[in-house]
GUVEX-494415 format. One line per 4 residues: number of its first residue (from 1); for each residue y, x, z of C-alpha. Coordinates in Angstrom, 1 decimal. Each point is the difference from the previous one (the first is absolute). Layout:
N
NUM = Y:X:Z; ...
// end
This chain:
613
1 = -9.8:-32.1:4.5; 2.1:-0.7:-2.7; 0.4:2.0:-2.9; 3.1:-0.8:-2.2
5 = 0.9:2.3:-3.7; 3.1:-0.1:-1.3; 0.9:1.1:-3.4; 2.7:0.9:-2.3
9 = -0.5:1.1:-3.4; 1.6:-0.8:-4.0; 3.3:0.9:0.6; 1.3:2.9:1.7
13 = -2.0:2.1:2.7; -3.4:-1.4:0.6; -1.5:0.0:3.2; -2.8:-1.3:2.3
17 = 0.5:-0.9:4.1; -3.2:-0.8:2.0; 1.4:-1.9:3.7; -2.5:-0.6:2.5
21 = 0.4:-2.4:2.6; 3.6:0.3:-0.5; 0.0:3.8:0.3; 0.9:1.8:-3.4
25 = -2.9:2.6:-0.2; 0.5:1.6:-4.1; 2.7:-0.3:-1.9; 0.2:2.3:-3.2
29 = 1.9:-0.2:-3.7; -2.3:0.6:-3.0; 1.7:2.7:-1.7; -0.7:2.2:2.9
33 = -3.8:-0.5:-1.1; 0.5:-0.2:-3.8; 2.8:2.9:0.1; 2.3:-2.1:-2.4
37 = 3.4:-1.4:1.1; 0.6:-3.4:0.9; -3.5:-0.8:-1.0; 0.4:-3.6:-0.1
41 = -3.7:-0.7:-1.3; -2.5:-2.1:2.6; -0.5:2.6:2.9; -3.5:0.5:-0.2
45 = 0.3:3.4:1.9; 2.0:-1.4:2.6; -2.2:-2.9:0.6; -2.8:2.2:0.2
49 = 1.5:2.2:2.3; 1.3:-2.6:2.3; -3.1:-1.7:0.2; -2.4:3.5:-0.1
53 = 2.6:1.4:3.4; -0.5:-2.9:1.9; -3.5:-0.6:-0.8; 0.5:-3.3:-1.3
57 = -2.4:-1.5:-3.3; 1.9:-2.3:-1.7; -2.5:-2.9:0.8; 1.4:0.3:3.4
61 = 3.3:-0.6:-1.6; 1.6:-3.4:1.5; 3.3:-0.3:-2.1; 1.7:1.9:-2.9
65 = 3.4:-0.4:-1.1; 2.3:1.2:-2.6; 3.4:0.5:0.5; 1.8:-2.9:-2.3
69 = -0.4:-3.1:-2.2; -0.8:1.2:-3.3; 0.3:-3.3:-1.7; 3.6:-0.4:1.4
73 = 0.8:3.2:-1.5; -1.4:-1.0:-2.8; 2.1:-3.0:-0.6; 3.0:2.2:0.6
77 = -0.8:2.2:-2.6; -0.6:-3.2:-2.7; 3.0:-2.0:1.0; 2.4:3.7:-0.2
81 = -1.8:1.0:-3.4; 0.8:-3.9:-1.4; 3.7:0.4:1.5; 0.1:3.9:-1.7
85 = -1.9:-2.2:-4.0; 0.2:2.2:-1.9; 1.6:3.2:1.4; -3.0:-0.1:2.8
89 = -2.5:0.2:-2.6; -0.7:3.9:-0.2; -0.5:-0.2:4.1; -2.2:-3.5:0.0
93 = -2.0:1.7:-2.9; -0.5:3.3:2.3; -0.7:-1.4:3.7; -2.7:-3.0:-1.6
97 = -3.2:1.7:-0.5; 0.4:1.3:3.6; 0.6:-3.6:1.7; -2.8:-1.2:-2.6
101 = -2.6:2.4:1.2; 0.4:0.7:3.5; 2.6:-1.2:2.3; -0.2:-3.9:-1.0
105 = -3.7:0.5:1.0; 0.5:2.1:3.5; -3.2:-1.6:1.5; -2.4:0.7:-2.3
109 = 1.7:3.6:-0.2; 0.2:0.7:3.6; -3.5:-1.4:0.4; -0.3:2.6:-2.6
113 = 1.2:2.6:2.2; -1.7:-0.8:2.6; -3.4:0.3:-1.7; -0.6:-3.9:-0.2
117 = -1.2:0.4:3.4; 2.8:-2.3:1.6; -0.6:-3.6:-0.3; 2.9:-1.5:2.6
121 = 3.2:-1.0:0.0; 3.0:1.6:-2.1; 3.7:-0.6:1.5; 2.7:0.5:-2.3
125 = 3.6:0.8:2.3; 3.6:-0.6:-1.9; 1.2:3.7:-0.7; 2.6:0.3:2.5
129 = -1.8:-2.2:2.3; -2.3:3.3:0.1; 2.7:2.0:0.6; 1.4:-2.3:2.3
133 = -3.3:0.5:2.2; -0.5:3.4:-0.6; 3.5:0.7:1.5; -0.1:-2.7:3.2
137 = -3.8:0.0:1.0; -0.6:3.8:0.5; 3.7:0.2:1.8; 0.4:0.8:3.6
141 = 2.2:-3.3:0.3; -0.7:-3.2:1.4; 2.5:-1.7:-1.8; 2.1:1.4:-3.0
145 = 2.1:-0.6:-3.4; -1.7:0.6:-3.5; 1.5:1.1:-2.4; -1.5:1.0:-3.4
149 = 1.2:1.9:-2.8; -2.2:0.8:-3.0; 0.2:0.1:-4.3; -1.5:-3.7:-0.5
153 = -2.8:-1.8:1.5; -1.4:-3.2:-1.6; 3.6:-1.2:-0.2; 1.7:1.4:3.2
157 = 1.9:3.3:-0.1; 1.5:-0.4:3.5; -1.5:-1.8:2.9; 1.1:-0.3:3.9
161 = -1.4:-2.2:2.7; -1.2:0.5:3.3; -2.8:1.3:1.8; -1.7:-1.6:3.7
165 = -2.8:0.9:1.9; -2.9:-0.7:-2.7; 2.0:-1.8:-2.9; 2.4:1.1:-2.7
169 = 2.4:-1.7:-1.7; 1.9:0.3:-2.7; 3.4:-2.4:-0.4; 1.7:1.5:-3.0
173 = 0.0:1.9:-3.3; 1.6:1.0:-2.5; -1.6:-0.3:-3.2; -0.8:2.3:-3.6
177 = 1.3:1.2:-2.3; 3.0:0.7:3.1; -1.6:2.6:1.4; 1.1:2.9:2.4
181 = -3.3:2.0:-1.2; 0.5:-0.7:-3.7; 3.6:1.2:0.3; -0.7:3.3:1.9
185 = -2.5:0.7:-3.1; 2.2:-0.8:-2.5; 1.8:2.5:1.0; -2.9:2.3:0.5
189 = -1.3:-0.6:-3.4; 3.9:0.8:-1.3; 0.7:3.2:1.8; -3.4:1.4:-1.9
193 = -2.6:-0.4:3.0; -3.3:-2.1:0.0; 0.2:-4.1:1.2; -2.3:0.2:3.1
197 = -0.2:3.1:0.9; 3.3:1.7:-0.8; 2.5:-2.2:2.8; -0.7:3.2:2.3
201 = 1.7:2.1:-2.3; 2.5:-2.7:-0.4; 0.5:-0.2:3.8; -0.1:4.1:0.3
205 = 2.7:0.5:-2.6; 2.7:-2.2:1.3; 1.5:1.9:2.1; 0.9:2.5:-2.4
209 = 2.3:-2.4:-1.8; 2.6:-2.4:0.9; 0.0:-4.0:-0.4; 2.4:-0.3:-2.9
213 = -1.9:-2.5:-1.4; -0.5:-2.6:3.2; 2.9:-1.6:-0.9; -0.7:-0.8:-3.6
217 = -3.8:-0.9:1.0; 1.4:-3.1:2.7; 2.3:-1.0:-2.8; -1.8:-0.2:-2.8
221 = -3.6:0.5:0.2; -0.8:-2.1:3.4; 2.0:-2.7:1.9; -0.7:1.0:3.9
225 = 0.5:-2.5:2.7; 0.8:0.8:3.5; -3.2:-1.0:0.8; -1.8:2.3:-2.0
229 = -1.3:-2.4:-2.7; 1.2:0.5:-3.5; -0.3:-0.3:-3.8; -0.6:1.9:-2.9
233 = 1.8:0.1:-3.0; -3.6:0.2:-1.9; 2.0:0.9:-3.5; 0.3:3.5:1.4
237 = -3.9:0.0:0.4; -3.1:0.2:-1.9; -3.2:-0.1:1.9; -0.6:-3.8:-0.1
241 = -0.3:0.4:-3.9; -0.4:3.4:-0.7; -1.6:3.2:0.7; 2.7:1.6:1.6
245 = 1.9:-0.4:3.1; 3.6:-0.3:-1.6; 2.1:-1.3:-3.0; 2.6:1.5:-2.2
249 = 2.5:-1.7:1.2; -1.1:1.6:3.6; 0.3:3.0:-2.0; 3.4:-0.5:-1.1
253 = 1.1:-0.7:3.2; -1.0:3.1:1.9; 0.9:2.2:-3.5; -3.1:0.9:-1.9
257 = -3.5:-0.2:-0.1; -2.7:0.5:2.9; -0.4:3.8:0.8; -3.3:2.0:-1.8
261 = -2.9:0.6:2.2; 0.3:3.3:1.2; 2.8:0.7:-1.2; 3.1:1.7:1.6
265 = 1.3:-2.1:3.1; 4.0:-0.5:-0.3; 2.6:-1.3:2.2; -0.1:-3.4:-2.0
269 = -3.8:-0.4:1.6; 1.0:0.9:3.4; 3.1:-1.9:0.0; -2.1:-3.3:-1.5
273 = -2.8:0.7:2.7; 3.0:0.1:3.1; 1.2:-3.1:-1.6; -3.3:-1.7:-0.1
277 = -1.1:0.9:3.4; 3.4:-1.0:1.6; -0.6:-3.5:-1.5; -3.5:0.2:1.0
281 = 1.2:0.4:3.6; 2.7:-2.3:-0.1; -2.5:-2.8:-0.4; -2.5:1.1:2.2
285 = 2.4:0.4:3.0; 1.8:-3.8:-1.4; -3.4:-1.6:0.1; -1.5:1.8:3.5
289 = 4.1:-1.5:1.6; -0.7:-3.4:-1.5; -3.9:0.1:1.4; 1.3:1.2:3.4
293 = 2.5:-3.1:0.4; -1.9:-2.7:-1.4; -3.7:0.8:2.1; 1.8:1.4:3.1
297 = -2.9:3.0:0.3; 0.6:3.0:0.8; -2.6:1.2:-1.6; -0.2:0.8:-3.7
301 = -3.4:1.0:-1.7; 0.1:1.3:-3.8; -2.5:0.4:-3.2; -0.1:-0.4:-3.6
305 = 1.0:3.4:-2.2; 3.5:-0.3:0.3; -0.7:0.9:4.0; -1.2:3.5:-0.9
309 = 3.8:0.2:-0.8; 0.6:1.9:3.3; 3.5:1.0:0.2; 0.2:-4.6:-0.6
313 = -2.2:0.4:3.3; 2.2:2.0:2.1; 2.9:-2.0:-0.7; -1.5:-3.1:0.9
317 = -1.0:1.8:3.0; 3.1:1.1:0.7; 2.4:-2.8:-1.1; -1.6:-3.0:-0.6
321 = 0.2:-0.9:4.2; -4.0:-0.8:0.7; -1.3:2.3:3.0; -3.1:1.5:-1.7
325 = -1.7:-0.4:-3.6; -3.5:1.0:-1.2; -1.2:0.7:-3.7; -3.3:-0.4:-1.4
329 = -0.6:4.1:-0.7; -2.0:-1.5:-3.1; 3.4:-2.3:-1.3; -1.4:0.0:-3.9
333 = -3.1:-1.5:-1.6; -2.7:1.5:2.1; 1.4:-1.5:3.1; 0.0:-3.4:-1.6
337 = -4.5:0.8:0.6; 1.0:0.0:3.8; 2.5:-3.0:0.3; -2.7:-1.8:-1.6
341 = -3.0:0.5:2.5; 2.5:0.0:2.7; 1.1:-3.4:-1.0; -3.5:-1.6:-0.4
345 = -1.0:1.3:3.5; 3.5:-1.2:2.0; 1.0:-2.9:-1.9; -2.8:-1.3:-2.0
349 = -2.5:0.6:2.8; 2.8:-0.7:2.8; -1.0:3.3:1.8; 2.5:1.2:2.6
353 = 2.0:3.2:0.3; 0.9:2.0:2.9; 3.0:2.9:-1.3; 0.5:1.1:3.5
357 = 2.9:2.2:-1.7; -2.4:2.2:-1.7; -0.7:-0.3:-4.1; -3.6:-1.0:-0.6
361 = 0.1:2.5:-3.3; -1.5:3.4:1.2; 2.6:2.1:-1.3; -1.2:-0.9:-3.4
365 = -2.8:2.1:0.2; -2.9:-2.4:-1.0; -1.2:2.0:-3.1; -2.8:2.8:-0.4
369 = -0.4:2.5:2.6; -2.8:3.3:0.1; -1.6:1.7:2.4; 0.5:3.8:0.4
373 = -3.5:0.5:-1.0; 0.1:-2.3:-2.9; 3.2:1.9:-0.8; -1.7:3.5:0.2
377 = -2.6:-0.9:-2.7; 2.5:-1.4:-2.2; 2.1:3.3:0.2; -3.6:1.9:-0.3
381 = -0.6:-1.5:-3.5; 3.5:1.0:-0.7; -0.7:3.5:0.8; 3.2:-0.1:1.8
385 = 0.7:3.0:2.6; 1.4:-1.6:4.0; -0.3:0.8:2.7; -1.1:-2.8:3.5
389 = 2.8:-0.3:3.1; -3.1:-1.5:2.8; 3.3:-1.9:1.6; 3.0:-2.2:-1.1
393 = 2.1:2.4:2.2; -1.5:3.0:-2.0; 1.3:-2.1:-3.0; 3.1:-1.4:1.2
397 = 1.1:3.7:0.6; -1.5:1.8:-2.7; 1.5:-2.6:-2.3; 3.6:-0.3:1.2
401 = 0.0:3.9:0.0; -0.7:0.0:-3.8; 3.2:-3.1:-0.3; 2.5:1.8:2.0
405 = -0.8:3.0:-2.6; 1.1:-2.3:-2.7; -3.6:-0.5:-1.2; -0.7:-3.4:-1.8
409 = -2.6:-1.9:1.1; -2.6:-2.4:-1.1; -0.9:-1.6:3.0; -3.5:-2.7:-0.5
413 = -0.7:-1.4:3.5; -1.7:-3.8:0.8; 0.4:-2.8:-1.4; 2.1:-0.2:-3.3
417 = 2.8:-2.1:-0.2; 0.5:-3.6:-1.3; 3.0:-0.4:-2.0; 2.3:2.0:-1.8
421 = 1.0:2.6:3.0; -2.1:2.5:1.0; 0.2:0.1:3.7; -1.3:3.4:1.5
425 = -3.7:-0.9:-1.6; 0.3:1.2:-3.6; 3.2:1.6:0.2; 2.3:3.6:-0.8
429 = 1.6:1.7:2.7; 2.9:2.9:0.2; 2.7:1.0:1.5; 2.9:-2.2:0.7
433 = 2.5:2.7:0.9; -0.8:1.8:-3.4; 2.9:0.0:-2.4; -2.3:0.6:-2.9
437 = -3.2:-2.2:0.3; 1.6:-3.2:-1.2; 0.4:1.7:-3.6; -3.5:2.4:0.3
441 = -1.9:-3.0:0.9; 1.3:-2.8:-2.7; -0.2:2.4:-2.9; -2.8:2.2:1.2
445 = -2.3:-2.2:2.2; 1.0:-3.6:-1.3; 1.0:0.6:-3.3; 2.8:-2.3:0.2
449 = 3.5:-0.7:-0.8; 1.9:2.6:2.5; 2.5:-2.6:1.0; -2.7:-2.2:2.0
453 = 0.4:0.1:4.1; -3.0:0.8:2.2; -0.5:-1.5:3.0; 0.4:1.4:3.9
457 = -2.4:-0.6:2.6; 0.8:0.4:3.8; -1.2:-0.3:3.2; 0.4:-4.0:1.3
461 = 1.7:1.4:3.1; 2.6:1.8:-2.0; 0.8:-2.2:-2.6; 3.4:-0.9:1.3
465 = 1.0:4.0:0.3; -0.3:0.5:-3.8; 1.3:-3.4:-1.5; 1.9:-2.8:0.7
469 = -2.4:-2.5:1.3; -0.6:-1.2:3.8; -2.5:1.8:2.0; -2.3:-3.6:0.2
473 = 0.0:0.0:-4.0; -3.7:0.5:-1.2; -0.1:0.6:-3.7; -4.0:1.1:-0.4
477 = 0.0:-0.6:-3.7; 3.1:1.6:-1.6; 1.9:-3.1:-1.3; 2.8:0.7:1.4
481 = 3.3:2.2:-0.7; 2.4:1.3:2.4; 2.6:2.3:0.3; -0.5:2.9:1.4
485 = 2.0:1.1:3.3; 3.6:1.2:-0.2; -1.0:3.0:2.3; -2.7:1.5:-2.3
489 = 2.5:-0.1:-3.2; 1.1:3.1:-1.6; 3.8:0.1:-1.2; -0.6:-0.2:-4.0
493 = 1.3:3.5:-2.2; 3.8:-0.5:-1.2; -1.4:-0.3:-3.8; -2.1:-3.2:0.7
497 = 3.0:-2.2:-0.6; -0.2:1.1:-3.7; -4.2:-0.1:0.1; -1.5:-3.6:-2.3
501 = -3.3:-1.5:-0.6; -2.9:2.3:0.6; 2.1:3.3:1.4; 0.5:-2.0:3.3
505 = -3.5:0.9:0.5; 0.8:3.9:0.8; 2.2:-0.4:3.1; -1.6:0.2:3.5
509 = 1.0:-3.5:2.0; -1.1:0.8:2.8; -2.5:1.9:2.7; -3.2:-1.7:-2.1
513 = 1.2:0.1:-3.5; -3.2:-0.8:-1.8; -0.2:-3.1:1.7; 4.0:-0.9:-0.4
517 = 1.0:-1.8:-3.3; 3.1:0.5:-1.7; 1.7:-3.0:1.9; -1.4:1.2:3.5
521 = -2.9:-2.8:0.5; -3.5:0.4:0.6; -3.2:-2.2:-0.6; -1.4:0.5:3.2
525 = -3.5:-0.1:1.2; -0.7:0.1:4.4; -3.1:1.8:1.1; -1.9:-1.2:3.2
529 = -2.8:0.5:1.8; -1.5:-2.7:-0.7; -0.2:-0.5:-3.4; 0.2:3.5:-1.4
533 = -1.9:2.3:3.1; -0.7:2.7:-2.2; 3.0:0.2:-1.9; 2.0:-0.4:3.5
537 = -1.6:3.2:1.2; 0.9:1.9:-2.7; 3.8:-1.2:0.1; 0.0:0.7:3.9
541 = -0.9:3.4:-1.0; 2.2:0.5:-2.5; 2.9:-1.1:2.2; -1.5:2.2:2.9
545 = 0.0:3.1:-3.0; 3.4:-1.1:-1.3; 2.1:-2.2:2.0; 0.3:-2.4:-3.0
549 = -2.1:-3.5:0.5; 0.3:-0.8:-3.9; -2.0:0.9:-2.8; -0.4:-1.0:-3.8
553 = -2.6:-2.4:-1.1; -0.4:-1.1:-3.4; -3.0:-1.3:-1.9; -3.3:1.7:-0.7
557 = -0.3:-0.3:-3.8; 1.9:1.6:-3.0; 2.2:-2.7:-2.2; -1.7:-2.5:-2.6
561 = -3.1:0.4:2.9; -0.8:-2.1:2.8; -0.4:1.0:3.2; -3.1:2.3:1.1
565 = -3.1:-1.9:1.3; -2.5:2.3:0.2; -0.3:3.6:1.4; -0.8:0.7:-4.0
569 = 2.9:-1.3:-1.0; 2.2:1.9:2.6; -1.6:3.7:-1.1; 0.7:-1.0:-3.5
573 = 3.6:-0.7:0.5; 0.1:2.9:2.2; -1.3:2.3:-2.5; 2.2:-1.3:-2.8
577 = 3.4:0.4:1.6; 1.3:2.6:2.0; -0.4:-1.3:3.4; -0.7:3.0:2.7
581 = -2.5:-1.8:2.3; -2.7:-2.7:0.0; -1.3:-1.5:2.8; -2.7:-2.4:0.1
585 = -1.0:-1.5:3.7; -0.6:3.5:1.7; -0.6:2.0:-2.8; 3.1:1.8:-1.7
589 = 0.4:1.7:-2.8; 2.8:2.4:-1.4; 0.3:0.5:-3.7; 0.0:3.7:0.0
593 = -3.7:0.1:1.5; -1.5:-2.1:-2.6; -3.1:1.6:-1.7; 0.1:-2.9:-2.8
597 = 3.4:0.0:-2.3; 0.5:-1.6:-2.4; 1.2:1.8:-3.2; 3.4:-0.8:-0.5
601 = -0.7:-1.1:-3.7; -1.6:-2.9:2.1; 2.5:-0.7:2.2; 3.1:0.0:-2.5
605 = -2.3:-2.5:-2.2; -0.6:-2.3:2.9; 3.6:0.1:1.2; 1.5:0.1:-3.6
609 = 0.4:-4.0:0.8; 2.2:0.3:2.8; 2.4:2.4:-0.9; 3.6:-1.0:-0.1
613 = 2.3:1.0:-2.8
// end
């Protein structure tokens, strides 16, 4: 046996991935565990709950990795600060005692983590080298293109090479501060959202505005190549000497300064967001042409954050001419903890693969999972009030009886997910065809911005009924957008011509409207068998109840919080919004038989964080 960890941590979305004999067994993100966002400290929950799952003692560990070359990124950082003398002072001044404590000593501090128990080897991956492996190895191709997208690595910001049988390769780069990630967040950070964790909202409000500003970003800000490379105009910028993303002269350009937090969202921000996503996609689909002529795949795999940029993805998919492409479900950071065990057991090790068409990634669900009687005594101590279905087809029907009444519902089942999407294991469910649950559940559930799209999923088999995608396209972990189909579309009210911004919102699209966004596309998740049993069942009986195959899925947390681990974790969201149902494995609880309230003084204090102005 042979027992490889992989680790990412210090930057952005810590995580731990345990592969055994080449089989990835546990995957998880810290902040799950720690219930703080983008945790980026060592993942000494994750570890141990890799390691504890699989019953593994870290003695019986045979390689550790970490996810990139500190001391590379650590000369990029010195020779940008000496280019930046004395402007980059503030920023050298404030990211120091970090490098100085920890993450110039990663040995001793994931020795650290590891409770000084490991004594073997450490093997340190180039950043996108992880990402690199992380997209190809766990693929269901043979052979493919890679291409990588990210903010920076050590030095690379976009990588693409190619992928055979056990070995990855990576050809060419393009290198900071030109960077595809850094420019999407530049534009985060300006249109009043948070760098790293705010591009969603970015990528949702888009389509409420139009590109005016594409034009004037290609001609002044960047110089694009047909090939998809390009250069930055770095005077526009400020993040390789200060503590923001932009400069004044950025500001100038695009007629003021960067929006407020919080504050009201105008036309200007969802005009700047279409603009900056049109780029965006205009050099992803420039770069996946130029990779398709020069390897001659037809084949395209994709990681690195900018890859969670789905609506990118479906154009690639669409128009970039390769047959099939796969993305690593875990594109950020964390995934980085994968590529890197991957890549010691295929390439360092020389082990073989065999894809035989299939992905080798488990739908993602590599995280914690409980047993119905472990989850019965949690909900005991709770003093929560549920009730048992004794069969998943007792569940399935109960279940998509309460969704087809336009109940929400909490829905905790297996294994939780690894990566930012929560896959039918800690996720939300509703109605598709309701015309109101896209508004009750971002401002009463979510507690977010009421602009942000949710998410269909739909039976595999039907996919091609509802949107326009070919009935062999598998997309089991929602990272792609499609447009819906012409012949569910509803004819749009006479007065929407004179509807802007935000008020696009309240017109009905089309026969699932809370799954519809205001341009008619769709981030759309398959369901099978397979991977998803028990969440298939209870689509196949919501179909059989309502004819319609499609149903809203959205993340199991409320914003600023991670995703739910535990079964504690899901009552406590349950009881602090107002989501109808909870259920838990078999067990399922509606919110007007709970015993245990709490007061609403509580709640409003807890939830005082996450309300919206």
């Amino acid at each position: 046996m042979t027992a490889i960890l992989g680790i990412s941590a210090f930057y952005h979305d810590s995580a731990a991935v345990l592969v055994v004999d080449g089989e990835t067994v546990a995957a998880a993100q810290e902040e799950r565990f720690t219930r703080k966002k983008h945790d980026s400290r060592m993942p000494i929950s994750a570890i141990e709950f890799c390691l504890e799952s699989s019953g593994i003692e870290v003695e019986d560990l045979d390689f550790v990795g970490f996810y990139d070359k500190p001391l590379t990124k650590f000369e990029r950082l010195l020779e940008t600060y000496l280019a930046y003398v004395p402007r980059g002072y503030r920023s050298f001044r404030q990211g120091m005692p970090l490098w100085l404590k920890q993450k110039l000593f990663l040995p001793r501090e994931m020795r650290n983590g590891l409770q000084g128990k490991y004594q073997g080897r450490f093997v340190f991956t180039d950043h996108h080298e992880s990402h690199a492996a992380s997209a190809f190895f766990p693929s269901p191709f043979e052979e493919a293109a890679i291409l990588t997208f990210d903010g920076v690595g050590e030095w690379s910001t976009t990588c693409c090479g190619i992928g055979r049988g056990s070995t990855i390769e990576l050809t060419h780069e393009l290198q900071f501060p030109h960077s595809l990630g850094l420019l999407y967040s530049a534009f985060t950070y300006y249109t009043g959202f948070r760098v790293n964790s705010g591009e969603y909202k970015v990528m949702g409000l888009a389509p409420y505005g139009e590109p005016v500003y594409q034009d004037l970003i290609q001609e002044k800000v960047l110089d694009l190549k047909e090939d998809g490379s390009f250069h930055m105009d770095m005077s526009y910028f400020n993040y390789c000497q200060g503590l923001t993303m932009t400069s004044q002269k950025f500001h100038r350009l695009f007629g003021g300064p960067p929006r407020k937090p919080e504050s009201r969202v105008t036309q200007r921000e969802m005009d700047l967001a279409a603009s900056v996503q049109a780029v965006t996609e205009e050099i992803m689909l420039r770069t996946a042409r130029h990779v398709r002529t020069t390897t001659g795949l037809s084949k395209l795999v994709l990681a690195g954050g900018v890859a969670l940029n789905c609506v990118g993805n479906g154009r690639i998919l669409r128009e970039a001419g390769f047959d099939d492409i796969w993305i690593q479900p875990a594109a950020g950071d964390a995934g980085g903890a994968l590529g890197v065990a991957l890549f010691i057991w295929h390439q360092l090790l020389e082990n073989k693969r065999d894809p035989q068409g299939k992905d080798r990634q488990r739908g993602s669900f590599l995280g914690p999972s409980f047993s119905d009687d472990e989850i019965a005594k949690r909900l005991d101590k709770q003093a929560a009030s549920y009730q048992t279905c004794m069969s998943d087809e007792e569940l399935a029907h109960r279940v998509a009886e309460l969704i087809a009444q336009e109940k929400v519902v909490g829905w905790f089942q297996g294994a939780m997910e690894f990566g930012p999407r929560a896959l039918g294991g800690r996720s939300i469910l509703g109605d598709a065809r309701s015309e109101k649950m896209q508004s009750v559940m971002n401002l009463k559930i979510k507690f977010r911005e009421s602009f942000r799209p949710f998410a269909p999923i739909v039976l595999r088999e039907h996919v091609h009924e509802y949107f326009q995608m070919s009935a062999e396209t598998e997309s089991p972990y929602m990272l792609l957008v499609a447009p819906v189909q012409e012949r569910i579309r509803t004819e749009l009210n006479k007065d929407y011509e004179g509807a802007f911004g935000i008020d696009k919102l309240n017109y009905r699209r089309s026969s699932i409207p809370a799954v519809t966004h205001v341009d008619y596309s769709a981030r759309v998740q398959t369901v099978d068998q397979e991977r998803h049993p028990l969440l298939y069942q209870l689509m196949k009986s919501f179909y059989d109840k309502t004819g319609c195959p499609v149903m809203i899925n959205t993340s199991f947390n409320i914003r600023s919080e991670p995703i739910v681990c535990t079964p504690e974790d899901a009552y406590r969201c349950f009881q602090m919004t107002d989501m109808d149902v909870l259920v838990v494995g078999h067990h399922v609880l509606e919110k007007d038989q709970q015993d245990s309230q709490l007061t609403e003084k509580e709640r409003q204090e807890h939830l005082a964080q996450f309300q919206l102005d």
